[in-house]
N, C-alpha and C positions, 0 to 999 in steps of 0.2 A: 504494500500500500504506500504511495505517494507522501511524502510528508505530510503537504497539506491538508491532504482528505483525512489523515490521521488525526491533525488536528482538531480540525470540523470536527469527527465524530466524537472524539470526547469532548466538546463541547455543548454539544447534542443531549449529550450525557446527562453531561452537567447538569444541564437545564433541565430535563427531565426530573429528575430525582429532587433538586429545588421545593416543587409544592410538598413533596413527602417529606423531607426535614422540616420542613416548615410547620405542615402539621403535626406530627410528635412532637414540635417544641412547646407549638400551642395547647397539646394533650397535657405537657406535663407544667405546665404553667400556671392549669387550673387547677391547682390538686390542692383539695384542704389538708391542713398540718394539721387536725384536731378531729378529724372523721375517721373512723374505724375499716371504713370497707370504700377504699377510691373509687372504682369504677363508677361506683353511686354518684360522682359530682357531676353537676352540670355546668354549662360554661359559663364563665363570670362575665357580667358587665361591668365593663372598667369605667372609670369618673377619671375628671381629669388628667388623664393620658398624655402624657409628652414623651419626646426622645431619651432613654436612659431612665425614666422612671419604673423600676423592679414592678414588676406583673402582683404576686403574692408574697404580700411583704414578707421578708427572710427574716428567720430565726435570729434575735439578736439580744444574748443573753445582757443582765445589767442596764435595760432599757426600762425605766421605771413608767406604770400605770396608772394613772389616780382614779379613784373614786370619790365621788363624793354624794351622801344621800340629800336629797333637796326635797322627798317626801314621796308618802304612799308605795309608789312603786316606780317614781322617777329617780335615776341614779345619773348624774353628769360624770362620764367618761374620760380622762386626756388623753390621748397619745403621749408618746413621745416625738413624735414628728407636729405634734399640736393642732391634729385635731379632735374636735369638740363632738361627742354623743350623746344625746339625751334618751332615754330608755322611757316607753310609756308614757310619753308625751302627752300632756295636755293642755298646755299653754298658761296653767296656774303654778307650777312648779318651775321657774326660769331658772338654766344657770347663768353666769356670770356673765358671758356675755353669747352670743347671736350662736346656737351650735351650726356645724355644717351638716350633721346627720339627725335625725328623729326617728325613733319607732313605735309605733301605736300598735296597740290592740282595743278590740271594740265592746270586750264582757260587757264593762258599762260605759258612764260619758269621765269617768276619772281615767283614764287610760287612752285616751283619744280628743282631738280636736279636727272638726273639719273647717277649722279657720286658722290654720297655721301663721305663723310670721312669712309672710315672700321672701324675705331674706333667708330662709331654709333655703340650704340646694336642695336635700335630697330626705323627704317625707315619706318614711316607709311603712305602710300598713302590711299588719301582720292576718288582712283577712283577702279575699277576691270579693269587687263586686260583679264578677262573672260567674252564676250560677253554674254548680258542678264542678269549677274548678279550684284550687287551690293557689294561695296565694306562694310567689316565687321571689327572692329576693338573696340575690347572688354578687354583691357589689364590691369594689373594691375603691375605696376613699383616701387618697395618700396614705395612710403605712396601717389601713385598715382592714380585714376584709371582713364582711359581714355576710352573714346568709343565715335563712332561718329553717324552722323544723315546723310542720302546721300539727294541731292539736285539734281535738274537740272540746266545744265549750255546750253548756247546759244553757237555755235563755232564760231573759232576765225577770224579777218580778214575779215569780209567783209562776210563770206560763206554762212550764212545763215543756220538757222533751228536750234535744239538742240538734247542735249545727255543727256538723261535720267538718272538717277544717277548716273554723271559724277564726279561731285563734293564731299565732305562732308562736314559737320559744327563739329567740335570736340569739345566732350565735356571736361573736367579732372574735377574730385572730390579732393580735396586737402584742408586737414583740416579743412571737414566739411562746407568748399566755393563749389559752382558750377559755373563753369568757362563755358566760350563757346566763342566758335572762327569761327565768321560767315563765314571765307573765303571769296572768290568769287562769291558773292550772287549774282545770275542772274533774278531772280524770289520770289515775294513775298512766303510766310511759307504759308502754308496750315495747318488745324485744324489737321491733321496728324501726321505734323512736331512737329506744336506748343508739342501735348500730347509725342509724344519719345522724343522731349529735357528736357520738366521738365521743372524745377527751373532753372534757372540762375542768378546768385549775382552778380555776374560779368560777360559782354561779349565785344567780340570785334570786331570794326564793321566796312567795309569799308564805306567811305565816300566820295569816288571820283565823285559820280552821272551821272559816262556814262559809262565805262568799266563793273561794277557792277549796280543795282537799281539805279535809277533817287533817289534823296532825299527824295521826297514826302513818295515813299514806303516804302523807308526804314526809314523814321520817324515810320511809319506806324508797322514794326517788332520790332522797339524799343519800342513805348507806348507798342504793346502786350506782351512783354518778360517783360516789368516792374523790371527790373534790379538795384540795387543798384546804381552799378557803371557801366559806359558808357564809354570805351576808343578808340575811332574816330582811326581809320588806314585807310592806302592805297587810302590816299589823292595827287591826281594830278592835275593838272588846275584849277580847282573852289575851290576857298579859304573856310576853312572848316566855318565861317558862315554863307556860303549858307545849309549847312547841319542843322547848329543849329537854322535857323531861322524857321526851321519845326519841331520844339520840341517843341515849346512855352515854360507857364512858366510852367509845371511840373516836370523840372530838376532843379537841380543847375546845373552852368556851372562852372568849375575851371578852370582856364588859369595856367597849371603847369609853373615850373622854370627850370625841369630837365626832363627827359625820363624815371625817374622811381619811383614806386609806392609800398609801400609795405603797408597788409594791412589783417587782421584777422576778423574772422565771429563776433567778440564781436568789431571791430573798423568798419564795413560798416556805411555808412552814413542813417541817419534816413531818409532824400528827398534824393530820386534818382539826378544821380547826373553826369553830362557827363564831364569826367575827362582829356583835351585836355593836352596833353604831348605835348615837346617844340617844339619838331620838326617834329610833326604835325600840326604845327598851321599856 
């Protein structure tokens, strides 16, 4: 063969094989760090996209997370890359200043607003208003990534019956931590749930024992989620240690000083460890 045409051909080549690197690269880009069984991911919608900006932010141990509770079931997020998440969103729990993310769920109107701030970018409802299907939310927000798991919720008021993946549990990866934010849990996790959430280092869990699970159960989702850290919200009438008195002793219990927690994949606590902030207690 001619030099030339040798050349050609492996350029040919080349090119060919192109889209197929390309997608394996895209395959492995979407892969949750905190999911049990990968093939389960679906592909992420990316925010903010630039040249050089990391796909699914990388493992980066000594990367500190804040929390801080602002009430019921709103917790304010930080990155370390500095952005802002508000869990549970209602627009009566503000944090500090304007978040770039939000997530609602709809049990009741404490957990949702359909009058958001505009200055939200990205308002994520943990339900579908498209009958039959389930709500889907697979984002990734500067050095965040978020996607949730749907649940069944009971309706409200007295009405009786329930709404099939009405609800979500959201997850975020953030500095190599797996966060989860049970919501409105109306219903013990099925072996289902348990394998799409993964990992969890951190989750946060209501504990009021009648609007959400009675105690027992959701003792029950905590032993299996086996969680570093345990931060008790959306505590109403039953003082939270009727919650803690169904943990026995496989936790430590902290009685915080303040509402807020910050805290990196190399500082989780070696015993799991349920993290009562002040004013939840």
């Amino acid at each position: 063969m001619k030099p030339q045409c040798l050349v050609l051909a492996i350029a040919c080549l080349a090119s060919l094989a192109l889209p197929q690197a390309a997608s394996s690269q895209e395959q492995r880009k979407n892969v949750s760090q905190c999911q049990a069984i990968a093939q389960g991911i679906p592909k992420a919608q990316f925010a903010s996209f630039s040249p050089g900006t990391p796909i699914i932010p990388a493992v980066s141990e000594g990367e500190d997370v804040t929390f801080t509770f602002l009430g019921h079931s709103t917790f304010e997020i930080d990155t370390p890359g500095g952005i802002v998440i508000a869990t549970d969103y209602n627009g009566i729990y503000q944090p500090s200043v304007t978040p770039d993310v939000v997530t609602m769920n709809k049990a009741h109107q404490t957990h949702y607003t359909l009058t958001p701030d505009p200055a939200i970018k990205h308002v994520l409802h943990g339900w579908s208003d498209v009958p039959g299907e389930k709500a889907k939310v697979d984002l990734v927000v500067g050095d965040a990534y978020i996607r949730n798991v749907t649940t069944d919720i009971r309706f409200s008021y007295g009405l009786g019956g329930s709404q099939q993946d009405g609800n979500s549990i959201f997850i975020f990866e953030i500095a190599g931590l797996c966060i989860g934010h049970l919501g409105h849990l109306h219903y013990e996790l099925t072996d289902a749930h348990y394998t799409e959430i993964g990992r969890l280092d951190i989750v946060m869990v209501p504990v009021d024992g009648g609007l959400t699970m009675g105690p027992d159960s959701m003792s029950r989702v905590i032993k299996r989620l086996r969680s570093s850290i345990v931060l008790p919200m959306h505590r109403r009438g039953p003082p939270v240690e009727r919650f803690l008195s169904m943990i026995g002793k496989e936790f430590e219990i902290v009685y915080a000083q303040n509402d807020t927690l910050t805290v990196s994949l190399r500082t989780l606590p070696r015993k799991p460890q349920i993290y009562v902030m002040k004013d939840v207690q």
